[in-house]
TORLOLO-577519 format. One record per residue (C-alpha): residue number from 1; z, x, y. Coordinates in steps of 0.1 Angstrom, whole numbers. Example, Ala and Ser with C-alpha at 12.3 -4.5 7.8 and 13.67 -1.06 7.14 Angstrom:
% TORLOLO-577519
num 1 z 78 x 123 y -45
num 2 z 71 x 137 y -11
***
This chain:
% TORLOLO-577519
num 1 z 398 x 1525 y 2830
num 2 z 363 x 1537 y 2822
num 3 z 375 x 1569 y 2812
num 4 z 391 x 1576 y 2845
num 5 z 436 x 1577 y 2850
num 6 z 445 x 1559 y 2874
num 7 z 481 x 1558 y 2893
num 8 z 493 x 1527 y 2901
num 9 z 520 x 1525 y 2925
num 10 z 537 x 1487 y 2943
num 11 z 506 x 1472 y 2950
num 12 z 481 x 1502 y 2954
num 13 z 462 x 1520 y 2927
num 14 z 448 x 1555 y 2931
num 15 z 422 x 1573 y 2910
num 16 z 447 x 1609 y 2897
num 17 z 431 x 1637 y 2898
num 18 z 444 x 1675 y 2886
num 19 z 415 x 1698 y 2897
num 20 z 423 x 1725 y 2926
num 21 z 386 x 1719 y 2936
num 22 z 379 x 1686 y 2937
num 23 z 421 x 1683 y 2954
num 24 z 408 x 1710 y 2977
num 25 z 373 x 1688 y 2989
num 26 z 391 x 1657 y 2989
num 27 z 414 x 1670 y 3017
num 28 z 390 x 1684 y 3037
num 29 z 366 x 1652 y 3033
num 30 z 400 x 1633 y 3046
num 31 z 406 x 1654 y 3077
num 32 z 382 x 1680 y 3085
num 33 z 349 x 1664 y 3084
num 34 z 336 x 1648 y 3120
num 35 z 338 x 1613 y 3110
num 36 z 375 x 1623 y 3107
num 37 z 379 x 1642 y 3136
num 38 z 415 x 1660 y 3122
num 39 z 437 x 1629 y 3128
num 40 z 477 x 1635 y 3123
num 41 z 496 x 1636 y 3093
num 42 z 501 x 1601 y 3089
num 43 z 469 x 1589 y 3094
num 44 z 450 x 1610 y 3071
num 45 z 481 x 1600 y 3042
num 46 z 470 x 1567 y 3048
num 47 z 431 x 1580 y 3037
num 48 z 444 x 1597 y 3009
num 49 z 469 x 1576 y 2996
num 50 z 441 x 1545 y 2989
num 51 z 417 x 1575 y 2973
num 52 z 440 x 1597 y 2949
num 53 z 467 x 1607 y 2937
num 54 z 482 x 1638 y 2917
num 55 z 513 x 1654 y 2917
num 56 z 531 x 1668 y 2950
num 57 z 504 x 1655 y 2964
num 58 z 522 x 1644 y 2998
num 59 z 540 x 1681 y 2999
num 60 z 499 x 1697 y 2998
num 61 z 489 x 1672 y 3022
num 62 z 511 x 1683 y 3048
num 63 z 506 x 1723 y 3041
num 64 z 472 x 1717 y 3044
num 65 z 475 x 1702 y 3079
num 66 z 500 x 1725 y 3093
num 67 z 477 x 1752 y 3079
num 68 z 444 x 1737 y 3095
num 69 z 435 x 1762 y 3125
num 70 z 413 x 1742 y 3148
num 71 z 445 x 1716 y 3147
num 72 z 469 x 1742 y 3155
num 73 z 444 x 1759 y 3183
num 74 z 442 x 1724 y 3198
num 75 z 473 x 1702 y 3195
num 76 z 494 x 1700 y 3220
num 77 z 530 x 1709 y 3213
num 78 z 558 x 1681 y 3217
num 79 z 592 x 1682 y 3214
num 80 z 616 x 1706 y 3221
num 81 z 601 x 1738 y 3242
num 82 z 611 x 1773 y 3228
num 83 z 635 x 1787 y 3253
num 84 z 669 x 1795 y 3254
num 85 z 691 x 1797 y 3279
num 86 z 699 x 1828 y 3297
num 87 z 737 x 1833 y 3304
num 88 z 739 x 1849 y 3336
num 89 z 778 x 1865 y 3338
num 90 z 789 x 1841 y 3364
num 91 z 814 x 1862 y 3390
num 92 z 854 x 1859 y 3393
num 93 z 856 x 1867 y 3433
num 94 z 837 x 1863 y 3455
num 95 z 810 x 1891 y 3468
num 96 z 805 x 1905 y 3435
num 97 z 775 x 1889 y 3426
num 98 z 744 x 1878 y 3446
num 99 z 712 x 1862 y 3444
num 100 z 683 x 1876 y 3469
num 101 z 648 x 1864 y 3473
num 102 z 624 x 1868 y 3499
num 103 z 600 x 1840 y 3516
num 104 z 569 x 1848 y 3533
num 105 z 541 x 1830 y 3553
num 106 z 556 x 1825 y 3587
num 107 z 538 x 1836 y 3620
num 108 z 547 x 1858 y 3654
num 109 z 568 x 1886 y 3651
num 110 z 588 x 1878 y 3619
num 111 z 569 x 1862 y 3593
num 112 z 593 x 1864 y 3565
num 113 z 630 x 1863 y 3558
num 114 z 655 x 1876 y 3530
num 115 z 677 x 1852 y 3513
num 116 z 711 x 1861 y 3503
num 117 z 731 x 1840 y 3484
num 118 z 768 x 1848 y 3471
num 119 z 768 x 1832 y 3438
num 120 z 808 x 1827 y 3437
num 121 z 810 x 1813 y 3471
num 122 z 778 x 1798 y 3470
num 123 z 770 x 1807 y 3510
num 124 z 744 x 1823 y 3521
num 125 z 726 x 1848 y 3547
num 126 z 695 x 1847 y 3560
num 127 z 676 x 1879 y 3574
num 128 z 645 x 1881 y 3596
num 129 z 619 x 1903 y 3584
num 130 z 581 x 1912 y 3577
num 131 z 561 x 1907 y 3547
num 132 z 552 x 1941 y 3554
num 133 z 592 x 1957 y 3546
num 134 z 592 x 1985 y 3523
num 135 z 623 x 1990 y 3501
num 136 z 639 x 2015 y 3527
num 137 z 633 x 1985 y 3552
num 138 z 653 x 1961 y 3531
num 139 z 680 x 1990 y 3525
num 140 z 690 x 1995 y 3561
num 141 z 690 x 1955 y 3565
num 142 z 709 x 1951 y 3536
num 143 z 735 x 1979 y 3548
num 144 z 732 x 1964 y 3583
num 145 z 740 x 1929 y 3577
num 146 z 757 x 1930 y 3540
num 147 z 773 x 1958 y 3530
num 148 z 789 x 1965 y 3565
num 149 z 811 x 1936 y 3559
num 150 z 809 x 1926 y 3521
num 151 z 808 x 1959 y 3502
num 152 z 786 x 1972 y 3475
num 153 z 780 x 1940 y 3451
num 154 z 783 x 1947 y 3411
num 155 z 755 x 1926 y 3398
num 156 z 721 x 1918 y 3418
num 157 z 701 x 1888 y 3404
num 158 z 662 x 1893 y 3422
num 159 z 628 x 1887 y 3408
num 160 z 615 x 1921 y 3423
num 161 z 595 x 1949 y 3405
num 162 z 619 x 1974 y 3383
num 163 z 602 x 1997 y 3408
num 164 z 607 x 1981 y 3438
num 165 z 644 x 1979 y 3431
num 166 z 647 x 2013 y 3415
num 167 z 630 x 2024 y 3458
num 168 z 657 x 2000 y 3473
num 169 z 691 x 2016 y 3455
num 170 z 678 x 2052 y 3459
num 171 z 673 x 2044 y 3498
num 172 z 710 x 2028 y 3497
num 173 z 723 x 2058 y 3484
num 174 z 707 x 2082 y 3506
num 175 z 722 x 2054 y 3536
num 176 z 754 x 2057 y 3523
num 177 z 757 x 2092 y 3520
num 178 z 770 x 2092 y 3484
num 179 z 759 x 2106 y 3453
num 180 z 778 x 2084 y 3428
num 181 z 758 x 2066 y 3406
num 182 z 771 x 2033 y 3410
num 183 z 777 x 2012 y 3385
num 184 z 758 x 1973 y 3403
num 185 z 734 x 1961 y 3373
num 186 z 697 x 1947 y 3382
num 187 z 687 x 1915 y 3368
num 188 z 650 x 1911 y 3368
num 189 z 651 x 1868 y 3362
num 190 z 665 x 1850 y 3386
num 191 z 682 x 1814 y 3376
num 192 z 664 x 1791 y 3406
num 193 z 699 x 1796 y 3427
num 194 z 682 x 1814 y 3456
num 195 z 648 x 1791 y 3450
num 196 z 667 x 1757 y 3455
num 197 z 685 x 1770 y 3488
num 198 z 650 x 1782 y 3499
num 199 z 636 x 1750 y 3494
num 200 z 670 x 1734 y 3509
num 201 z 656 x 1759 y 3541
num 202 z 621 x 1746 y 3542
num 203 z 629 x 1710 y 3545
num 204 z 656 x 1716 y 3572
num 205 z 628 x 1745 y 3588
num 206 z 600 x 1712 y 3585
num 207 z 624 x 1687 y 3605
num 208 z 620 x 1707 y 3635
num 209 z 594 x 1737 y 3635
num 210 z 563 x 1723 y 3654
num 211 z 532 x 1730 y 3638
num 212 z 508 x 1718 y 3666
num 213 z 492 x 1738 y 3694
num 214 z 518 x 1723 y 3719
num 215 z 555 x 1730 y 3719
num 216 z 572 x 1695 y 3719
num 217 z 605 x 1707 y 3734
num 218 z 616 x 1675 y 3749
num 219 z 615 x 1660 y 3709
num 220 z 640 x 1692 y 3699
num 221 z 610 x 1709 y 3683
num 222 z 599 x 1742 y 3683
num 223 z 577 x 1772 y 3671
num 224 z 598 x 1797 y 3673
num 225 z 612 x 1791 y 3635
num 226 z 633 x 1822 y 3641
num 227 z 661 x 1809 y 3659
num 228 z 667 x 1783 y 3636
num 229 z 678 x 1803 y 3613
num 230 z 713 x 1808 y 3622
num 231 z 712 x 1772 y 3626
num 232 z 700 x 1767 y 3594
num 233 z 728 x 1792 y 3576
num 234 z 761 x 1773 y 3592
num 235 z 748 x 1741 y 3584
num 236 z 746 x 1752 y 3547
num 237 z 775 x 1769 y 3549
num 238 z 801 x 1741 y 3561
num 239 z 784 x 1714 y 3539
num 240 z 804 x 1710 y 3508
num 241 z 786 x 1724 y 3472
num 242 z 778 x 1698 y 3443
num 243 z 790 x 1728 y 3420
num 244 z 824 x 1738 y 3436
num 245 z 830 x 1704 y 3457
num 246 z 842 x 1724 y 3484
num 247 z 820 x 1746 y 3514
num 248 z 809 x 1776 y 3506
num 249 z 823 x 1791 y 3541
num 250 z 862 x 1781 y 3527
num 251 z 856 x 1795 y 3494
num 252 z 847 x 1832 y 3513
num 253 z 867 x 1831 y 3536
num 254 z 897 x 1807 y 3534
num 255 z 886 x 1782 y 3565
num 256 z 859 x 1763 y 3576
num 257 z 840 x 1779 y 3611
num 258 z 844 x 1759 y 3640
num 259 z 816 x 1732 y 3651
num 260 z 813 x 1715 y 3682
num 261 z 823 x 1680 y 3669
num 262 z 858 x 1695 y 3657
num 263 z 869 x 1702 y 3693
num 264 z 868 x 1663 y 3702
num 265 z 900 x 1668 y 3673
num 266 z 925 x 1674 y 3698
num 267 z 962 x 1685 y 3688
num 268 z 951 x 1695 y 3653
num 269 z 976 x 1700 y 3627
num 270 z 979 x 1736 y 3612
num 271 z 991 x 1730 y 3573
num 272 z 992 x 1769 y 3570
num 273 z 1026 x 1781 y 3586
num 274 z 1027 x 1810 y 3572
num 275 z 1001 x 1839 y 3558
num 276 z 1019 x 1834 y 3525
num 277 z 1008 x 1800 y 3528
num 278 z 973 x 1804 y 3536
num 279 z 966 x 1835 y 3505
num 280 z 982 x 1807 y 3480
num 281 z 956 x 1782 y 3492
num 282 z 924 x 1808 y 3491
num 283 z 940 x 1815 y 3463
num 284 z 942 x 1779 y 3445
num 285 z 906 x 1772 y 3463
num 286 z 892 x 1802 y 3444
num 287 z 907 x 1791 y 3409
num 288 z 889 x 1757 y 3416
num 289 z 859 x 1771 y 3424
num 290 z 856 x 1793 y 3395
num 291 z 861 x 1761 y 3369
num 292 z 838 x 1739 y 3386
num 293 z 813 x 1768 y 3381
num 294 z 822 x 1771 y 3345
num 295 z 822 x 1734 y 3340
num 296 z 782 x 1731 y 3360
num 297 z 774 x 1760 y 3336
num 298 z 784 x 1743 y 3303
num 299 z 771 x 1710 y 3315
num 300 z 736 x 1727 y 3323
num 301 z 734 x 1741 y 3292
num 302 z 734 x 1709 y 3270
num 303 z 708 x 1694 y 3295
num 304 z 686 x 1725 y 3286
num 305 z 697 x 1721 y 3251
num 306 z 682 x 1686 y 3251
num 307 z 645 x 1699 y 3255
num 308 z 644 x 1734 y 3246
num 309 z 651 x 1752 y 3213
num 310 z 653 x 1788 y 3203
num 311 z 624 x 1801 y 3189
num 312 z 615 x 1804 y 3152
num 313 z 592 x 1834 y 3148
num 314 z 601 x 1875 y 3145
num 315 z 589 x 1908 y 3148
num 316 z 559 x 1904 y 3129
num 317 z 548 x 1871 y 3126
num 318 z 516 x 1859 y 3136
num 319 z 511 x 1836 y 3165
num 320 z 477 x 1821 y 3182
num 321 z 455 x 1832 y 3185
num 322 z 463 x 1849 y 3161
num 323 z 481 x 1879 y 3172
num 324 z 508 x 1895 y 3159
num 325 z 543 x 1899 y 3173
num 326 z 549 x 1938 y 3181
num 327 z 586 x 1929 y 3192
num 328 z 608 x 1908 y 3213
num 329 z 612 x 1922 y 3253
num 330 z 637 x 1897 y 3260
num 331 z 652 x 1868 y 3242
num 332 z 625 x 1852 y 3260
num 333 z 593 x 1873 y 3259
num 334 z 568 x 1890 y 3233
num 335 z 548 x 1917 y 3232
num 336 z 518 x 1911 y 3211
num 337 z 492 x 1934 y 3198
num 338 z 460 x 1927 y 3215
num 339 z 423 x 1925 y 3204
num 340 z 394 x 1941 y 3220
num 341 z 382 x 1911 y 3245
num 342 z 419 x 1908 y 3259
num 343 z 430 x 1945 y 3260
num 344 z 428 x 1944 y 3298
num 345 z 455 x 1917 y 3299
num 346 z 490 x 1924 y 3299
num 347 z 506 x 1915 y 3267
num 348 z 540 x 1907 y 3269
num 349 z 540 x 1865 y 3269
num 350 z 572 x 1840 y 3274
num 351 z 579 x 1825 y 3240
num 352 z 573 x 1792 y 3257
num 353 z 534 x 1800 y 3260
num 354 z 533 x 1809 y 3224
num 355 z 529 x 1788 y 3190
num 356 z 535 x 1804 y 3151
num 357 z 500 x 1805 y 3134
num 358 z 501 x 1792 y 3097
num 359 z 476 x 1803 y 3074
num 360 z 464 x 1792 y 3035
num 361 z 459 x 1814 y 3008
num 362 z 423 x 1819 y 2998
num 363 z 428 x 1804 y 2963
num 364 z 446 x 1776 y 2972
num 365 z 423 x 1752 y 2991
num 366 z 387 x 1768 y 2975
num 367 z 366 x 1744 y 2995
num 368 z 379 x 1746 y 3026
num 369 z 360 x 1769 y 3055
num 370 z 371 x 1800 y 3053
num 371 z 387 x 1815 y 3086
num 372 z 369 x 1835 y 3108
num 373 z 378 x 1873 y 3104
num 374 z 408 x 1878 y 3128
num 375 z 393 x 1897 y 3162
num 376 z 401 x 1934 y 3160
num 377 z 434 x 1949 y 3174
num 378 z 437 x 1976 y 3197
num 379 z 464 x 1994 y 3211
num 380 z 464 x 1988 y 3247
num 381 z 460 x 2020 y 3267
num 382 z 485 x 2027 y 3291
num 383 z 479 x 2035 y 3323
num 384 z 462 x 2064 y 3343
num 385 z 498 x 2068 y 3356
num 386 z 515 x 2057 y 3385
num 387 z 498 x 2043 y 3414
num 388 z 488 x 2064 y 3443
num 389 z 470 x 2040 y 3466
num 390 z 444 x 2006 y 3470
num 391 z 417 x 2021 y 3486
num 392 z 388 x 1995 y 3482
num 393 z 387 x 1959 y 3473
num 394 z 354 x 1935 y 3462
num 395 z 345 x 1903 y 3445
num 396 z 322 x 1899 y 3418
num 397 z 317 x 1876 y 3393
num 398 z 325 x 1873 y 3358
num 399 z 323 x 1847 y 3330
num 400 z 310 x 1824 y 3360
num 401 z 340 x 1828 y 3379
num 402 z 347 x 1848 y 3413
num 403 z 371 x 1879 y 3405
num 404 z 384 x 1901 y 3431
num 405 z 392 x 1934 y 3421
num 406 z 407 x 1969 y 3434
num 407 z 402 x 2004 y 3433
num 408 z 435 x 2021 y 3428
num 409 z 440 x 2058 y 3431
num 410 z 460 x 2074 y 3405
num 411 z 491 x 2104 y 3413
num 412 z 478 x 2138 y 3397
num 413 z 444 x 2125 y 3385
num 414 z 408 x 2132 y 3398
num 415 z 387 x 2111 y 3415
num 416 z 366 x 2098 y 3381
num 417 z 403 x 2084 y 3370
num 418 z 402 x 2059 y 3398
num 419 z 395 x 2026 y 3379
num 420 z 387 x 1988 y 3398
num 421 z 414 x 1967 y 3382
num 422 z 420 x 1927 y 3390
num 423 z 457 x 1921 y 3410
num 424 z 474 x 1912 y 3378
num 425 z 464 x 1950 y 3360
num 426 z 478 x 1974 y 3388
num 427 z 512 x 1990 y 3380
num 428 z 535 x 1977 y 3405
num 429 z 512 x 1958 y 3419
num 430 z 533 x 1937 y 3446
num 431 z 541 x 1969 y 3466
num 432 z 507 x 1989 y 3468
num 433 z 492 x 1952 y 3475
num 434 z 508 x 1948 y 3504
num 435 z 503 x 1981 y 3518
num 436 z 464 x 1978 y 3516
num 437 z 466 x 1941 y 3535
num 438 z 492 x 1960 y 3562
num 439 z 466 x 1988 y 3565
num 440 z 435 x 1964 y 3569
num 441 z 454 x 1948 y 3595
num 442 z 462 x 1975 y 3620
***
């Protein structure tokens, strides 16, 4: 028709065109321009379907939207997340493995505590402490309270510094007296198990710390939250688990502890005659316990399943902004080469944070804009060494925002090595952090 093919499809007819340019311009004209404002796949087929048509055309369409960057820097990703599962070797018997966490931001004397939770058993101790403990601190409470009567656990699951735990075993050894290495494995992630029995804590903690000036003892309520906490632990203890459907205190220890209520149970009937007896029923209790853990575990892994999916990039791939993958940390974090206005962050990222950047081929869409040359990528430097002290802190502001930053002292180096870094650069940060608030304070 005047000249011009035309491909006529049901009841739509589009003009077919064969040229990479004018292919190329009516794409962008479809979805880049601002009229457009880089609508979705389907609405910009819609456009291009009652304009054109030439072969494949609905195969380029789609490459050239995956490939758009300012969609990619700005979409929001749904669907599945990327993150898979991490299989924690769930224990046998009980005390061989163990969750521990630490809560601060209480008041008087003690203003934090150490949760330990038995991850077979699911009970758990709570310790007194200060947000001040150093590792040799938590090494002589650990001894004093755990090991004394549990033994030397196989696997700890903590969300602690390498170095802070690395402190911590070398002070255990020295309070044992022992010099074999033993064989108890660090895991630096942590599962949530100690997080939802600190939670658990807080709300039972809320119902009857006061928080006013007064203490409101005739109402049961107090400010001495210490004192509570043994409270607190045999509740939890003689409740029975959602995982094992028994308490945690009969899976340790073969009975339940004694609460006032049970003594109004007069004449009770004791269905254990012999020892025999009792070590086949601990015995049978355990072997339940350990498939109701398998079972939660298999059943929380198709939840996850559901919404998460295992990530679809390598070594070597490029991902936004863009940046290139240097290598897998974890099944669950990257390292990423750096360019020059992010080498002071840290640049290992969870896969969950990142997205695969697509890119086109100069040649193949002529008329789109070209792509900004990528920013320049540095190695990032390592460190002055390990960290001395925090000598100094002071806020100034950058990009229009307040930062607060430190001066650290470096071990071995001269004074023009010391360096003001923000809380998130120091090496081991956590540790030498708290030591400069404990010194400001006395």
């Amino acid at each position: 028709m005047n000249g011009l093919l035309y491909h006529r499809e049901k009841h739509t007819s589009a003009l077919t065109i064969i040229d990479r340019d004018h292919i190329s311009l009516l794409l962008q004209e479809c979805h880049d321009c601002r009229y457009i404002v880089h609508m979705s796949e389907d609405r910009t087929k819609e456009r291009v379907e009652s304009t054109a048509w030439w072969p494949k055309w609905e195969q380029e369409l789609s490459e050239y939207i995956n490939n758009c960057e300012r969609c990619q820097k700005e979409n929001v990703k749904h669907g599945k997340k990327y993150w898979l599962v991490q299989h924690i070797q769930e224990p046998k018997h009980p005390w061989e493995t163990i969750n521990m966490d630490c809560v601060t931001g209480g008041k008087e004397n003690f203003n934090a505590y150490l949760i330990i939770v038995y991850r077979f058993s699911k009970s758990m101790k709570c310790l007194q402490g200060h947000m001040e403990d150093t590792a040799v601190d938590i090494a002589l409470l650990f001894w004093n309270i755990i090991i004394s009567t549990c033994g030397v656990p196989k696997i700890i699951i903590s969300d602690r510094d390498p170095k802070f735990t690395s402190e911590f075993w070398t002070n255990l050894y020295e309070i044992l007296g022992t010099k074999i290495a033993f064989s108890t494995d660090y895991h630096p992630q942590t599962d949530g198990l100690a997080e939802r029995i600190i939670q658990t804590m807080e709300d039972i903690l809320g119902r009857f710390c006061a928080y006013g000036m007064e203490y409101k003892d005739h109402e049961g309520y107090t400010h001495d939250w210490v004192t509570l906490l043994p409270a607190v632990q045999l509740a939890y203890n003689t409740i029975p688990h959602y995982t094992t459907g028994t308490t945690p205190a009969l899976v340790k220890k073969g009975w339940n502890p004694l609460l006032p209520v049970d003594h109004l149970k007069k004449n009770l009937l004791t269905i254990y005659s012999t020892a025999k007896d009792f070590h086949e029923m601990w015995k049978m209790t355990c072997e339940t316990a350990a498939i109701c853990i398998a079972e939660a575990k298999e059943y929380n892994k198709q939840r996850w399943d559901k919404s998460h999916m295992e990530p679809n990039f390598k070594e070597g791939d490029q991902v936004l902004l863009p940046f290139t993958i240097i290598k897998f940390i974890i099944i669950n974090a990257v390292e990423v080469k750096l360019a020059v206005e992010f080498s002071r962050k840290h640049p290992v990222f969870p896969v969950s944070l990142v997205k695969p950047y697509f890119h086109t081929e100069e040649d193949e869409f002529p008329s789109r804009k070209k792509n900004p040359t990528p920013p320049e990528i540095v190695e990032v430097e390592d460190s002055a060494g390990p960290v001395k002290k925090i000598i100094k802190a002071r806020k100034i502001r950058l990009n229009g925002k307040d930062q607060r930053q430190y001066l650290v002292i470096f071990k071995n180096q001269t004074a023009d090595k010391d360096k003001w870094l923000e809380e998130d650069s120091i090496p081991d940060g956590n540790l030498h952090l708290r030591r400069f608030r404990a010194s400001r304070r006395t």
